[in-house]
mmCIF file as Biopython writes it, N, C-alpha, C and O atoms, coordinates in Angstrom:
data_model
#
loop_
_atom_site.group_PDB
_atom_site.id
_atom_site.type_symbol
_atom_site.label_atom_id
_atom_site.label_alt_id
_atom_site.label_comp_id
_atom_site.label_asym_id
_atom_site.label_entity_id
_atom_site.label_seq_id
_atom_site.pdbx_PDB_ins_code
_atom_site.Cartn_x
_atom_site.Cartn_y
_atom_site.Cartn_z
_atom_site.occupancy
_atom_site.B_iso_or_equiv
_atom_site.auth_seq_id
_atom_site.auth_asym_id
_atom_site.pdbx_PDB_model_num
ATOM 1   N N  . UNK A ? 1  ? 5.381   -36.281 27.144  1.0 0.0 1  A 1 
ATOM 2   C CA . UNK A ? 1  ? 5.522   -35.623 25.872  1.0 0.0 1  A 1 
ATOM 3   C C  . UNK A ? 1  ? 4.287   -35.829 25.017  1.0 0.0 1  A 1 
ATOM 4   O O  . UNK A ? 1  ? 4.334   -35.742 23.790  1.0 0.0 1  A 1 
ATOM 5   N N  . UNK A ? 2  ? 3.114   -36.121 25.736  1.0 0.0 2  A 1 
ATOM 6   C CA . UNK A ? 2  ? 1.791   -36.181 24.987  1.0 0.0 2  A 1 
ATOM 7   C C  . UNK A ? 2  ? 1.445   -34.766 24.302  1.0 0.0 2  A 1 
ATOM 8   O O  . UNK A ? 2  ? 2.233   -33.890 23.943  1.0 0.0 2  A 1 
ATOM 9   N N  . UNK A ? 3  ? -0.125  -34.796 24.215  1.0 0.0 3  A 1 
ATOM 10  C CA . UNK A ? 3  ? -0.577  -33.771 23.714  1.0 0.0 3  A 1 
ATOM 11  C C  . UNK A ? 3  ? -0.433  -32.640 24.747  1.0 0.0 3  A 1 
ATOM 12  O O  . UNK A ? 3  ? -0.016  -32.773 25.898  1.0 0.0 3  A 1 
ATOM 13  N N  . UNK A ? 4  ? -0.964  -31.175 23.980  1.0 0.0 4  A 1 
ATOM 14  C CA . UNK A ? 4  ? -1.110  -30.085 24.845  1.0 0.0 4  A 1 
ATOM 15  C C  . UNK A ? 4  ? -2.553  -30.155 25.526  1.0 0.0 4  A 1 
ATOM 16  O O  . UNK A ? 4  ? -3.610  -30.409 24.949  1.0 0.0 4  A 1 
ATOM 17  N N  . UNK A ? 5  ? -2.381  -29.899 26.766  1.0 0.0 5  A 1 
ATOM 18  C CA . UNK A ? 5  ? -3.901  -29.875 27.796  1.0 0.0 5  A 1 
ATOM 19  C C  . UNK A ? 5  ? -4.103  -28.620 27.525  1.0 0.0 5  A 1 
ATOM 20  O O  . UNK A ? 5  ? -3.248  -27.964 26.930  1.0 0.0 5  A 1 
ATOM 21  N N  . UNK A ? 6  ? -5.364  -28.060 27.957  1.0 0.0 6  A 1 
ATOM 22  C CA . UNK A ? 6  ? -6.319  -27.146 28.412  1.0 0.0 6  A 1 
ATOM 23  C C  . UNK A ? 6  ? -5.026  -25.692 29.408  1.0 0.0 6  A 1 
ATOM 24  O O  . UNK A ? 6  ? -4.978  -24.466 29.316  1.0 0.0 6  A 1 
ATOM 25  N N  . UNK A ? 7  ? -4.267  -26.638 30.193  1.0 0.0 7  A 1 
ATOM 26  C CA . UNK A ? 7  ? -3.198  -25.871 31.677  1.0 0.0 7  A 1 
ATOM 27  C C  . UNK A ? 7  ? -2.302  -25.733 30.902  1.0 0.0 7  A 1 
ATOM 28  O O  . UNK A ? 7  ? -1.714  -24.742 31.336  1.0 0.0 7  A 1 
ATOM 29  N N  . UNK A ? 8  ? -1.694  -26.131 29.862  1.0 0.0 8  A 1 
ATOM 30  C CA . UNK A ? 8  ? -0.688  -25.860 29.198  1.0 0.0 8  A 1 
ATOM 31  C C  . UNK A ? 8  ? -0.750  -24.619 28.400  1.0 0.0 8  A 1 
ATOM 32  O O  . UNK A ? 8  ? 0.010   -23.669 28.589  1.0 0.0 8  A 1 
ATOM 33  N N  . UNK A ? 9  ? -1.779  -24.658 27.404  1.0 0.0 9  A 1 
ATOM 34  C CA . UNK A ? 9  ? -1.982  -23.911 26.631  1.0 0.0 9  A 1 
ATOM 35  C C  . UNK A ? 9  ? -2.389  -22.096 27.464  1.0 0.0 9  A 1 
ATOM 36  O O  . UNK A ? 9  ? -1.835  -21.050 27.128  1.0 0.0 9  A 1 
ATOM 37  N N  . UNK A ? 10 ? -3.321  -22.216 28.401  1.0 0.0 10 A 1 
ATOM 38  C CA . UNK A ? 10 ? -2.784  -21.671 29.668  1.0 0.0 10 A 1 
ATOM 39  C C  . UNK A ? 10 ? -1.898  -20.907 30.100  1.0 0.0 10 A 1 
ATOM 40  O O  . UNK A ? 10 ? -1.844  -19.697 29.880  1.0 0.0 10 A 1 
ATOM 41  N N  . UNK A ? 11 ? -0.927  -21.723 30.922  1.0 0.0 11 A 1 
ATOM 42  C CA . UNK A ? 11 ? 0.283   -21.456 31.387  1.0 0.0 11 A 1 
ATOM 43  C C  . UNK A ? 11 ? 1.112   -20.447 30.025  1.0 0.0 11 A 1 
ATOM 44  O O  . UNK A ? 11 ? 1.582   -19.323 30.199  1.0 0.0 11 A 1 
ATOM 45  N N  . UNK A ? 12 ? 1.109   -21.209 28.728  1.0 0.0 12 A 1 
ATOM 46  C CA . UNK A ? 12 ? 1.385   -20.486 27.959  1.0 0.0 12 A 1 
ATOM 47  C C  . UNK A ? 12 ? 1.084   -18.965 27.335  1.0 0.0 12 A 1 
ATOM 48  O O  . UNK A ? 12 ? 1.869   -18.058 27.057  1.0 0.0 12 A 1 
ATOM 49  N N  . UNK A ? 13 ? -0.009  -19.029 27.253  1.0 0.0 13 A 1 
ATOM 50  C CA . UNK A ? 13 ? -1.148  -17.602 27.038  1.0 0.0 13 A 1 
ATOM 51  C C  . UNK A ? 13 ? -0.614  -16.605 28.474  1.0 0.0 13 A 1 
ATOM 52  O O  . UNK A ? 13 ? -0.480  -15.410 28.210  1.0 0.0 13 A 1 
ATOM 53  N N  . UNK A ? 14 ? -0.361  -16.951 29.688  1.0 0.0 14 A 1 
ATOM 54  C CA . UNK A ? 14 ? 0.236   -16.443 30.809  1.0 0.0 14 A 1 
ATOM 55  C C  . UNK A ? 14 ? 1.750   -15.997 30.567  1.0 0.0 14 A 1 
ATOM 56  O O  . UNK A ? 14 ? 2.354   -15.005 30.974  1.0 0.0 14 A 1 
ATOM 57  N N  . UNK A ? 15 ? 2.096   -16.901 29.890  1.0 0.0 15 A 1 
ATOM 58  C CA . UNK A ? 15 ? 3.805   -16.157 29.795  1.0 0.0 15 A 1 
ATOM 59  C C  . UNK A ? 15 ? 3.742   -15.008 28.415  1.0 0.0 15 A 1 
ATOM 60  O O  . UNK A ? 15 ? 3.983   -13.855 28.772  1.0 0.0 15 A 1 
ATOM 61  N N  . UNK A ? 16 ? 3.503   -15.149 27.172  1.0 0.0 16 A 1 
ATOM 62  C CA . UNK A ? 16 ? 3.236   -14.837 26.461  1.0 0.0 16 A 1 
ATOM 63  C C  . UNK A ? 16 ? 2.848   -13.167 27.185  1.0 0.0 16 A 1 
ATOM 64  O O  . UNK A ? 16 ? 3.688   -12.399 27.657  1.0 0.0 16 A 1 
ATOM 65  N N  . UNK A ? 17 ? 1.530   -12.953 27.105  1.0 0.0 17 A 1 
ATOM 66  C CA . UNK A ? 17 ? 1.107   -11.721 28.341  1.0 0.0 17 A 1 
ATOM 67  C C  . UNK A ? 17 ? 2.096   -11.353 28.814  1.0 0.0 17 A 1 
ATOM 68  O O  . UNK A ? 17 ? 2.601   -10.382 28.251  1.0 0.0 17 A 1 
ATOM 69  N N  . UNK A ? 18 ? 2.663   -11.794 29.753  1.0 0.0 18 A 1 
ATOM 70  C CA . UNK A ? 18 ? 3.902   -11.752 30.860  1.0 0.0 18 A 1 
ATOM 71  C C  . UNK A ? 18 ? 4.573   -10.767 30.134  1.0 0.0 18 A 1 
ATOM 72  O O  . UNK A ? 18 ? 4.571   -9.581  30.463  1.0 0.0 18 A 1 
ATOM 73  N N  . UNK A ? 19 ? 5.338   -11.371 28.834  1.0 0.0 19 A 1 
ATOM 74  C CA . UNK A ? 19 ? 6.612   -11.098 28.105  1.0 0.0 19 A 1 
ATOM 75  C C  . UNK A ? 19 ? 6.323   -9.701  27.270  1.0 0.0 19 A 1 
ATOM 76  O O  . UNK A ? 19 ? 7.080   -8.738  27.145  1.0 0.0 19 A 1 
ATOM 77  N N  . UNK A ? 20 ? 4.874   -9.907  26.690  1.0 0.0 20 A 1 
ATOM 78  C CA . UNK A ? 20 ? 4.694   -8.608  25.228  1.0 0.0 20 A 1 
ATOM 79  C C  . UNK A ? 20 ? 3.530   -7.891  26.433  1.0 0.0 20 A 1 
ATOM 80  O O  . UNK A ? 20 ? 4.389   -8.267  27.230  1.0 0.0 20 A 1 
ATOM 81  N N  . UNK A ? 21 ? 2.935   -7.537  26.906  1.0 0.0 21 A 1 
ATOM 82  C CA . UNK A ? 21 ? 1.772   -6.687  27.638  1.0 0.0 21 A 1 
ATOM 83  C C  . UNK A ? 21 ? 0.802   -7.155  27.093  1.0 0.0 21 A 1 
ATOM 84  O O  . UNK A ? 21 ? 0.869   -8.118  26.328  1.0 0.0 21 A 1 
ATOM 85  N N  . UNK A ? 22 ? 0.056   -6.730  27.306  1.0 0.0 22 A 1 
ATOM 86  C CA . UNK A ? 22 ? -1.755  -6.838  26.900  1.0 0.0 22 A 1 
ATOM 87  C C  . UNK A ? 22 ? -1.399  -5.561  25.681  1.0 0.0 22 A 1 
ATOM 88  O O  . UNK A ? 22 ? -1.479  -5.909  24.503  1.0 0.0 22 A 1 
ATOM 89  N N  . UNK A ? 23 ? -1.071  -4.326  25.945  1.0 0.0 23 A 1 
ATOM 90  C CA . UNK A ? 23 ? -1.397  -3.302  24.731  1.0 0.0 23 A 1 
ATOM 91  C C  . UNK A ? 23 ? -0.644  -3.581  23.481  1.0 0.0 23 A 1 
ATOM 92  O O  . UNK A ? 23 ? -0.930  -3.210  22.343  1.0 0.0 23 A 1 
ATOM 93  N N  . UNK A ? 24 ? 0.601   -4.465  23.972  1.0 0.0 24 A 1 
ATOM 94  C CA . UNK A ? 24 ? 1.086   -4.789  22.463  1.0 0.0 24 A 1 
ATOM 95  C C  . UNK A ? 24 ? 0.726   -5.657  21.538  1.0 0.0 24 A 1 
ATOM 96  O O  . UNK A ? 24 ? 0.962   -5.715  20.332  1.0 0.0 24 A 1 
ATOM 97  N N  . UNK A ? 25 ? -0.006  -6.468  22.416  1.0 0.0 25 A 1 
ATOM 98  C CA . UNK A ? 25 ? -0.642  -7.878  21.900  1.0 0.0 25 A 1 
ATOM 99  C C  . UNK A ? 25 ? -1.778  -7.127  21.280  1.0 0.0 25 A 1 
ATOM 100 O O  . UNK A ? 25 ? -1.884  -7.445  20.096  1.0 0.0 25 A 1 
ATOM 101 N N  . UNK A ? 26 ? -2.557  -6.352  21.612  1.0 0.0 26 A 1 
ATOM 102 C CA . UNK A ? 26 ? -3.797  -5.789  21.135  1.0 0.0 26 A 1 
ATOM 103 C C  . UNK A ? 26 ? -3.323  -4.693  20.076  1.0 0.0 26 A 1 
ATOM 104 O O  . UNK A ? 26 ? -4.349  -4.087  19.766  1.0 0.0 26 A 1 
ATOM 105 N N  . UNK A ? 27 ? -2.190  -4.139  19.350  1.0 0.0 27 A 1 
ATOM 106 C CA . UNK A ? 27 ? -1.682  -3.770  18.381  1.0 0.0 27 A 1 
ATOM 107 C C  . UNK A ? 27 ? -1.418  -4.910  17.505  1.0 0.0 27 A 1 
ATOM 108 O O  . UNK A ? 27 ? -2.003  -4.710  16.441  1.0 0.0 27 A 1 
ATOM 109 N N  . UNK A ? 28 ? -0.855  -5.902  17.498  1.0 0.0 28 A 1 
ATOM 110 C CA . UNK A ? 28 ? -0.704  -6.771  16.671  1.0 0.0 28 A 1 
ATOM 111 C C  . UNK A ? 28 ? -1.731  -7.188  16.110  1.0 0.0 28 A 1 
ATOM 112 O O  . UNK A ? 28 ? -1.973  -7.398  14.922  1.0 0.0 28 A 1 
ATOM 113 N N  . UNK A ? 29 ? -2.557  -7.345  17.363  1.0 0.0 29 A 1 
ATOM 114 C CA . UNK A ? 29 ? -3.802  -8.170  16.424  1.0 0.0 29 A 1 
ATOM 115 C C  . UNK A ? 29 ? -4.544  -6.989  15.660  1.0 0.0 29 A 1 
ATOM 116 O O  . UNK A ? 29 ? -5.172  -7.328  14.657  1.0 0.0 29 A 1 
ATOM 117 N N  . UNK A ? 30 ? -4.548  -5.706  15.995  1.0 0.0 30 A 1 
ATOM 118 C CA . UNK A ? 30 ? -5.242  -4.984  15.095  1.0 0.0 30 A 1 
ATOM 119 C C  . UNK A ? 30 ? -4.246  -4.768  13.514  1.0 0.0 30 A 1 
ATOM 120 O O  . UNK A ? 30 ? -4.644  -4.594  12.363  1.0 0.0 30 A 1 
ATOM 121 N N  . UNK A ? 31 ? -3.216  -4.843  13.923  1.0 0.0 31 A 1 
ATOM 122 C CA . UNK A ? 31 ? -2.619  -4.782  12.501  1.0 0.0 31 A 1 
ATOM 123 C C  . UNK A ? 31 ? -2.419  -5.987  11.712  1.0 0.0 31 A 1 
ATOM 124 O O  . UNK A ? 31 ? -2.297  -5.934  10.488  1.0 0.0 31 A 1 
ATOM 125 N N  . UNK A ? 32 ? -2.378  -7.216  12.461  1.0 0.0 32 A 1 
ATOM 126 C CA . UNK A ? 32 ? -2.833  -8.230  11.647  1.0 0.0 32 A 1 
ATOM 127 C C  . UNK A ? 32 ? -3.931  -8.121  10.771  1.0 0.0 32 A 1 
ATOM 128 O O  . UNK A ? 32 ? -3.885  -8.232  9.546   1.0 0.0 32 A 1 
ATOM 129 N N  . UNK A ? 33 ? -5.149  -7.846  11.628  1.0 0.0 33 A 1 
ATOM 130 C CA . UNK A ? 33 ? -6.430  -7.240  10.645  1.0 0.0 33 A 1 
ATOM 131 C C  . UNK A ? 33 ? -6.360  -6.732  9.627   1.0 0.0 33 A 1 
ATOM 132 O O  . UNK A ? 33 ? -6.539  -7.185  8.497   1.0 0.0 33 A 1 
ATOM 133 N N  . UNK A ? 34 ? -5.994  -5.394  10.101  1.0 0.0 34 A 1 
ATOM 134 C CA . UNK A ? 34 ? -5.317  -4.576  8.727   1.0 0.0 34 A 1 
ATOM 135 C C  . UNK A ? 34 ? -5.083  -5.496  7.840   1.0 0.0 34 A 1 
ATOM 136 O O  . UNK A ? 34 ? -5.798  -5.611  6.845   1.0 0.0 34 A 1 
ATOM 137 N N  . UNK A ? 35 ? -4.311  -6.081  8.019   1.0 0.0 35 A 1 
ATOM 138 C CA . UNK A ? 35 ? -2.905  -6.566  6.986   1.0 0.0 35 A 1 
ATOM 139 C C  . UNK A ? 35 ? -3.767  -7.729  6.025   1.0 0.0 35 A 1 
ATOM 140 O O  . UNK A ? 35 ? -3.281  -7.948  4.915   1.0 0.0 35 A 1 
ATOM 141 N N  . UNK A ? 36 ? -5.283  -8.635  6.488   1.0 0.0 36 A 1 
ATOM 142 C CA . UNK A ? 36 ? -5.903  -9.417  6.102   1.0 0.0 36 A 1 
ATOM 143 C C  . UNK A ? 36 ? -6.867  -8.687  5.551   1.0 0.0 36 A 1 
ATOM 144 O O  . UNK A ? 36 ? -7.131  -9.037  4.401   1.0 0.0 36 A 1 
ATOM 145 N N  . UNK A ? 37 ? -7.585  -7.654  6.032   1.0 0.0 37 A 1 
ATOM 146 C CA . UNK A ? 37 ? -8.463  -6.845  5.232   1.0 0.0 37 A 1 
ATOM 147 C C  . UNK A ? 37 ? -7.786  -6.325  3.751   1.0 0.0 37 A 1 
ATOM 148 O O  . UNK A ? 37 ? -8.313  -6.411  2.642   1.0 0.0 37 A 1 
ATOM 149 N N  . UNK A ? 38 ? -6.506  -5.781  4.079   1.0 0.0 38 A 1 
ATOM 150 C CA . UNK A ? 38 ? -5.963  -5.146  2.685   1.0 0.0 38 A 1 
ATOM 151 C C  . UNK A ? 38 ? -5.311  -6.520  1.600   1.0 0.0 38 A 1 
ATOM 152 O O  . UNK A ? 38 ? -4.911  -6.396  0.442   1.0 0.0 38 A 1 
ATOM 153 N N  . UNK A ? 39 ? -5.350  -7.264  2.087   1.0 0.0 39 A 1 
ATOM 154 C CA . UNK A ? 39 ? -5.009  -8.736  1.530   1.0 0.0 39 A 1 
ATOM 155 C C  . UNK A ? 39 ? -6.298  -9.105  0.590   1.0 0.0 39 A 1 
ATOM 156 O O  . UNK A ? 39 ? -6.372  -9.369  -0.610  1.0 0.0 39 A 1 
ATOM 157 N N  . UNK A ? 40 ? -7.548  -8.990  1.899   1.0 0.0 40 A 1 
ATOM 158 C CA . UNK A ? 40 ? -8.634  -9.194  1.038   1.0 0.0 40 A 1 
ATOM 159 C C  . UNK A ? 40 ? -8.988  -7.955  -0.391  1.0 0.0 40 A 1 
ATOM 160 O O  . UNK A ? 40 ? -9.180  -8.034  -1.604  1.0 0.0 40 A 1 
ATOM 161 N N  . UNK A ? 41 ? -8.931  -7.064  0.469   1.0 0.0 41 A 1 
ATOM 162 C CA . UNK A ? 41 ? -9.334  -5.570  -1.339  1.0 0.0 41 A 1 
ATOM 163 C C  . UNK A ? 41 ? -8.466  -6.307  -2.051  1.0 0.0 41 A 1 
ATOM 164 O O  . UNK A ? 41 ? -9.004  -6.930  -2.966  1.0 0.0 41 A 1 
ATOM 165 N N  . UNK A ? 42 ? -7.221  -6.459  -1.934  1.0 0.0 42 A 1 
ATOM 166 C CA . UNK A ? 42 ? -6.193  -6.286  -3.098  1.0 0.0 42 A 1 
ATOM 167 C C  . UNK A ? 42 ? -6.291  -8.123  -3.788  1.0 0.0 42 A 1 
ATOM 168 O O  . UNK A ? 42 ? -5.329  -8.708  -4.285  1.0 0.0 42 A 1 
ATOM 169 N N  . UNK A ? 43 ? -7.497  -8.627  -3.647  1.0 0.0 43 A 1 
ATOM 170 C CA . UNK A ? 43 ? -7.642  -9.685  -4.278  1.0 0.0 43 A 1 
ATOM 171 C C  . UNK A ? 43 ? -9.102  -9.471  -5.029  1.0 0.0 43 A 1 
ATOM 172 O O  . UNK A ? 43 ? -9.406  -9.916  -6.135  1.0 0.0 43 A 1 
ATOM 173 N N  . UNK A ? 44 ? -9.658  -8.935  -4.432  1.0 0.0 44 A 1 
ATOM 174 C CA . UNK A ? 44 ? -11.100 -7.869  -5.376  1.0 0.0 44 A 1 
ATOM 175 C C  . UNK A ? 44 ? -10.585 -7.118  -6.492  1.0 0.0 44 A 1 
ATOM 176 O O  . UNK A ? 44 ? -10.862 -7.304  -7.676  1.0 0.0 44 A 1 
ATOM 177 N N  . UNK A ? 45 ? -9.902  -6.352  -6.064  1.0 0.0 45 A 1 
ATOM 178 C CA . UNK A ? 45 ? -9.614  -5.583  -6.987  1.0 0.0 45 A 1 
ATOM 179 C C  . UNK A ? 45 ? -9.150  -6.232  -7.920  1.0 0.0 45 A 1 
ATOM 180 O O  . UNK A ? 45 ? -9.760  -5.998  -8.963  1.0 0.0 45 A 1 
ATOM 181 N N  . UNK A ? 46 ? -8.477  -6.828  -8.007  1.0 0.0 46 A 1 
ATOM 182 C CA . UNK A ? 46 ? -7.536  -7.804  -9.149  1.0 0.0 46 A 1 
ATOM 183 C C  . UNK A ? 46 ? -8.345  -8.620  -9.930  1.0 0.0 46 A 1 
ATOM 184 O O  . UNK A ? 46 ? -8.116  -9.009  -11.075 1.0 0.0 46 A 1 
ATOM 185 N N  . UNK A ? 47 ? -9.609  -8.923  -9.008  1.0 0.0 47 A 1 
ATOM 186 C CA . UNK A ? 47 ? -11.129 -9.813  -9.864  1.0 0.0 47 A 1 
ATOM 187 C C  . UNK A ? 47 ? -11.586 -8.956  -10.529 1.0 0.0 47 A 1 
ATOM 188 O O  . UNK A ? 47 ? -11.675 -9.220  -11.728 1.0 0.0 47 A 1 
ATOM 189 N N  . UNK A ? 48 ? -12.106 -7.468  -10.024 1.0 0.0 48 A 1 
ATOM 190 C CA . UNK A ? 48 ? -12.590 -6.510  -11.054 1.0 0.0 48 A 1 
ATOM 191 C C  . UNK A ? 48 ? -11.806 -6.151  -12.210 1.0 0.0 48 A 1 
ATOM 192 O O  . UNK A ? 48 ? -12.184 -6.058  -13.378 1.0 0.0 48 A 1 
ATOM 193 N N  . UNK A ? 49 ? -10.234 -5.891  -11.536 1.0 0.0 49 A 1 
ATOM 194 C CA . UNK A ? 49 ? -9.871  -5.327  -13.017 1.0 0.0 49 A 1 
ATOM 195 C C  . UNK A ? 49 ? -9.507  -6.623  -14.236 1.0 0.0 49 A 1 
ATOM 196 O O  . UNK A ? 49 ? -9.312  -6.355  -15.421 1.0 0.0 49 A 1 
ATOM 197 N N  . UNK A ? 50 ? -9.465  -8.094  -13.647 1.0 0.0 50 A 1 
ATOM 198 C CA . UNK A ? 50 ? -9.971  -8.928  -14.701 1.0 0.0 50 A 1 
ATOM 199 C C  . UNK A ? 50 ? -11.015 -8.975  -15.413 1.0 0.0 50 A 1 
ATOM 200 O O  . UNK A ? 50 ? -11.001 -9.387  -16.573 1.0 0.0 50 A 1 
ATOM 201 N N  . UNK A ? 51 ? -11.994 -8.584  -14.843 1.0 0.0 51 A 1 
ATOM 202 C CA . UNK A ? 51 ? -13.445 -9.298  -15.332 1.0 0.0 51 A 1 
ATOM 203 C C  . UNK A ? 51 ? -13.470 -7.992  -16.664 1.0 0.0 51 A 1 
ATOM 204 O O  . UNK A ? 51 ? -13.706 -8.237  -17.847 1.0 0.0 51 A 1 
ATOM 205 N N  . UNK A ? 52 ? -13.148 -6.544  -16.060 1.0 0.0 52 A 1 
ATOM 206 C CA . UNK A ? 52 ? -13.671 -5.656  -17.230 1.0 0.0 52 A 1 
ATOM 207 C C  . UNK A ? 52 ? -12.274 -5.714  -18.268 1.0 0.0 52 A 1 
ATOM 208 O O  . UNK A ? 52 ? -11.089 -5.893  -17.986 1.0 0.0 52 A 1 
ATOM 209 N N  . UNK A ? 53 ? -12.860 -5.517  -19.391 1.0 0.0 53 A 1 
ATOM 210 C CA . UNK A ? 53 ? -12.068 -5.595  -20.400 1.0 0.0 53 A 1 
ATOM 211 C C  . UNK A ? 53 ? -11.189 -4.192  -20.405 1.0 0.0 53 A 1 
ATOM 212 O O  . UNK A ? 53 ? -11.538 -3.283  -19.652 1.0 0.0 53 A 1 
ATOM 213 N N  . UNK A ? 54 ? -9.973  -4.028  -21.323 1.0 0.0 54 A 1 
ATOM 214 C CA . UNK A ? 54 ? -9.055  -2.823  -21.549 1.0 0.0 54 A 1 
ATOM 215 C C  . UNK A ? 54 ? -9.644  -1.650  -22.298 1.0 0.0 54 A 1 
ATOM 216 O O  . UNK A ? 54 ? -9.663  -1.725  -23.526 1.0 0.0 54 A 1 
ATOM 217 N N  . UNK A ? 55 ? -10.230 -0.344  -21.573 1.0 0.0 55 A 1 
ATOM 218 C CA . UNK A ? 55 ? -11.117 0.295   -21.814 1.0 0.0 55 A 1 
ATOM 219 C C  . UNK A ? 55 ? -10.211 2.016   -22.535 1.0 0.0 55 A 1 
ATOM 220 O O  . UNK A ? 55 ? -9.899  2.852   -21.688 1.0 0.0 55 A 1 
ATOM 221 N N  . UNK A ? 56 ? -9.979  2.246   -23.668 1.0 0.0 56 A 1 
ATOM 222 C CA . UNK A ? 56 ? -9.340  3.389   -23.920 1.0 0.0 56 A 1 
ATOM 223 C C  . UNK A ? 56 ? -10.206 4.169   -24.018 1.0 0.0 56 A 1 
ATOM 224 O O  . UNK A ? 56 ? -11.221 4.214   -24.714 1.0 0.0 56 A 1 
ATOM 225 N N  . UNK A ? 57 ? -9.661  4.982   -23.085 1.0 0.0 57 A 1 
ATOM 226 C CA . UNK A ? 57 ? -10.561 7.000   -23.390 1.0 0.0 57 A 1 
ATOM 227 C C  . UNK A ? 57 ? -10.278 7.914   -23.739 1.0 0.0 57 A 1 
ATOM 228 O O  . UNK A ? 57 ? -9.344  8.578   -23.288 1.0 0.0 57 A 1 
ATOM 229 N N  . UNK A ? 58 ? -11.132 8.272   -24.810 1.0 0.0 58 A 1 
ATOM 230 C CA . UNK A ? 58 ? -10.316 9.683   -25.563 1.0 0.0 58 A 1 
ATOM 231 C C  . UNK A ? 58 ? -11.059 10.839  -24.901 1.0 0.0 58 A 1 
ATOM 232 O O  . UNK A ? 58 ? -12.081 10.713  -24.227 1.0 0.0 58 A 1 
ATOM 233 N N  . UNK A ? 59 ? -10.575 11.712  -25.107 1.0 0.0 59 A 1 
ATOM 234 C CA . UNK A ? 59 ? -11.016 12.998  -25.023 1.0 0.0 59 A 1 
ATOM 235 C C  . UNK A ? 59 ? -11.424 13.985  -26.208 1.0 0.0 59 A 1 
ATOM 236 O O  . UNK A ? 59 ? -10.395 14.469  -26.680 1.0 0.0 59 A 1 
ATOM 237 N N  . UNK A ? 60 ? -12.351 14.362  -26.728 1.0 0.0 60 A 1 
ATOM 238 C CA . UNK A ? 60 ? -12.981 15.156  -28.063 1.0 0.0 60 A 1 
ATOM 239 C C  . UNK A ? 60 ? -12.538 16.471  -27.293 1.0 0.0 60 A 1 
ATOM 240 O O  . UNK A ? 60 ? -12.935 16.710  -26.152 1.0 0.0 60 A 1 
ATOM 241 N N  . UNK A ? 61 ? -11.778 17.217  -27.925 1.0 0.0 61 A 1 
ATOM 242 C CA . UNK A ? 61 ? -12.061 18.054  -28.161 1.0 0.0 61 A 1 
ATOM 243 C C  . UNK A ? 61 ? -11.977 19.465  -29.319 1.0 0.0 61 A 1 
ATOM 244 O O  . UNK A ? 61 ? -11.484 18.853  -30.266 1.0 0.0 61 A 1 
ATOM 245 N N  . UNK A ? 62 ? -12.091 20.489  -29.681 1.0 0.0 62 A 1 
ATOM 246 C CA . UNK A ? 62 ? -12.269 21.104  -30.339 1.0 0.0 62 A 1 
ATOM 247 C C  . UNK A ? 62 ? -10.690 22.229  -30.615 1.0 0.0 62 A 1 
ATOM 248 O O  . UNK A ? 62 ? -10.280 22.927  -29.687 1.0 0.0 62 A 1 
ATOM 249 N N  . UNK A ? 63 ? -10.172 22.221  -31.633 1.0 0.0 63 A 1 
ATOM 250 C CA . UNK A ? 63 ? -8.828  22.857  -31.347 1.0 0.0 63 A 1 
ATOM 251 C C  . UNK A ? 63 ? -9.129  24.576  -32.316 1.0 0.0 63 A 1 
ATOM 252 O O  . UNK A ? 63 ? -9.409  24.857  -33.482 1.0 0.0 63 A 1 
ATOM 253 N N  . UNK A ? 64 ? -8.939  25.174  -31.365 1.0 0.0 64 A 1 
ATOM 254 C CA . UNK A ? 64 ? -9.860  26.665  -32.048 1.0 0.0 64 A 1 
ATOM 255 C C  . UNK A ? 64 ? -8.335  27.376  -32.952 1.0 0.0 64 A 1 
ATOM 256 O O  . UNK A ? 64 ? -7.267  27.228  -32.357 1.0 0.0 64 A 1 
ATOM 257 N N  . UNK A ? 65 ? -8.312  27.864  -33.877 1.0 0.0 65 A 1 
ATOM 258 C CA . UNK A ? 65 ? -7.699  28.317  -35.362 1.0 0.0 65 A 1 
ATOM 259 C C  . UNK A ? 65 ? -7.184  30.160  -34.815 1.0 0.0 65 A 1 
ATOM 260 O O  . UNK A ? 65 ? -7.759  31.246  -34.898 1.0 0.0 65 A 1 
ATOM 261 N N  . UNK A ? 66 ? -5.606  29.636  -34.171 1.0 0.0 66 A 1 
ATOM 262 C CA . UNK A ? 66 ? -5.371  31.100  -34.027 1.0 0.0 66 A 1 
ATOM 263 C C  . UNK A ? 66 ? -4.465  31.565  -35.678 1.0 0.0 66 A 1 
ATOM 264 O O  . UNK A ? 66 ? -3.596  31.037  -36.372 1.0 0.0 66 A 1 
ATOM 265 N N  . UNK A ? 67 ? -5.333  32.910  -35.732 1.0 0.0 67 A 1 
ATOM 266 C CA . UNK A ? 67 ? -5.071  33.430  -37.056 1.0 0.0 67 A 1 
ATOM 267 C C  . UNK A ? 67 ? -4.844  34.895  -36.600 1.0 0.0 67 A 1 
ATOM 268 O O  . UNK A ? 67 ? -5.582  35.577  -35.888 1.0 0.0 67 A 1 
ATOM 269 N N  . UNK A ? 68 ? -3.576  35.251  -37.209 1.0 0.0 68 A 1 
ATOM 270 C CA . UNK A ? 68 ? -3.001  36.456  -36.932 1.0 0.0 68 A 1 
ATOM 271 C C  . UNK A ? 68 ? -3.742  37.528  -38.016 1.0 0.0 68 A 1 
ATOM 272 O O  . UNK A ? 68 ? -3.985  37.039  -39.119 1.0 0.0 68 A 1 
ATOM 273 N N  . UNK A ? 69 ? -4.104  38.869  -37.817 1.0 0.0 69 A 1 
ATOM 274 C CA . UNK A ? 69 ? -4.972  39.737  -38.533 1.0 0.0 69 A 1 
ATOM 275 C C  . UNK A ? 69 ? -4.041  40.712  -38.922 1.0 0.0 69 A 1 
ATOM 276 O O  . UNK A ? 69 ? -4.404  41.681  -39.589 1.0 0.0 69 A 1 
#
């Protein structure tokens, strides 16, 4: 009941395979990615929209005078 060897870890990585395929395993890990990339933006983003201050925008414009003749 020691540590895990080198053949263990192995043997394991072999069943694993065995059980999910190679193509499903290679979906996971791409959507893991995903899932850490959008983890990362959505912690940027949250720095940018701290850093800039609360910015209101108006719009000018000109309201033209309907006058009946």
């Amino acid at each position: 009941m020691g540590s895990f060897s080198i053949l263990h870890l192995i043997a394991l990585l072999v069943v694993v395979v065995l059980v999910f395929g190679t193509k499903k395993l290679g979906n996971v890990g791409s959507d893991l990615g995903k899932a850490v990339k959008g983890f990362k933006d959505g912690l940027k983003g949250e720095e940018e929209t701290a850093a800039k201050p609360n910015e209101q925008k108006t719009i000018d414009v000109e309201a033209k005078d309907k006058s009946t003749h």
